[in-house]
Residue, then its C-alpha position, 0 to 999 in steps of 0.5 A: x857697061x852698055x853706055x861704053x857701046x862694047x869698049x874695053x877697059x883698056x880702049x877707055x884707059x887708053x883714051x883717058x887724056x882725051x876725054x880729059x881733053x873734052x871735058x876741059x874744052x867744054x868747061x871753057x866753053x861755059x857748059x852748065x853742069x847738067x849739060x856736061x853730065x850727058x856728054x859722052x865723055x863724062x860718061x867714059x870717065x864715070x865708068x872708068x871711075x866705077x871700074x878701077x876707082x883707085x886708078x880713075x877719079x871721079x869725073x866731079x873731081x875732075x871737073x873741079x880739078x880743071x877748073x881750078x886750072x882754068x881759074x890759074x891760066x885765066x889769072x897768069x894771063 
């Protein structure tokens, strides 16, 4: 775990709407993938994927998963 810099499981999990948050602003902002898999937050989600992956989906799925939201927001607009 020494991407997460010391954090715990539960101090990740307690922040996981947050990096959810950073995630979909980075989409919105139209950062390519392979720039958004080097942020911080992607790697947060990773490694609370690969720790509890029952729990945690996969930050791939994720992304997918808001940028169809994103699609649905842009079209009700």
């Amino acid at each position: 775990m020494s991407d997460s810099q010391g954090l715990t499981i539960g101090e990740l999990e307690s922040k996981y709407f947050l990096y959810r948050k950073a995630l979909k602003q980075l989409l919105l902002e139209g950062r390519s993938t392979a720039g958004i898999e080097k942020t911080l937050c992607w790697s947060r989600l990773e490694t609370l994927h690969n720790c509890l992956p029952r729990q945690y989906k996969s930050p791939d799925q994720i992304r997918y998963q808001l940028q169809r939201e994103i699609q649905r927001e842009i079209s009700a607009s």
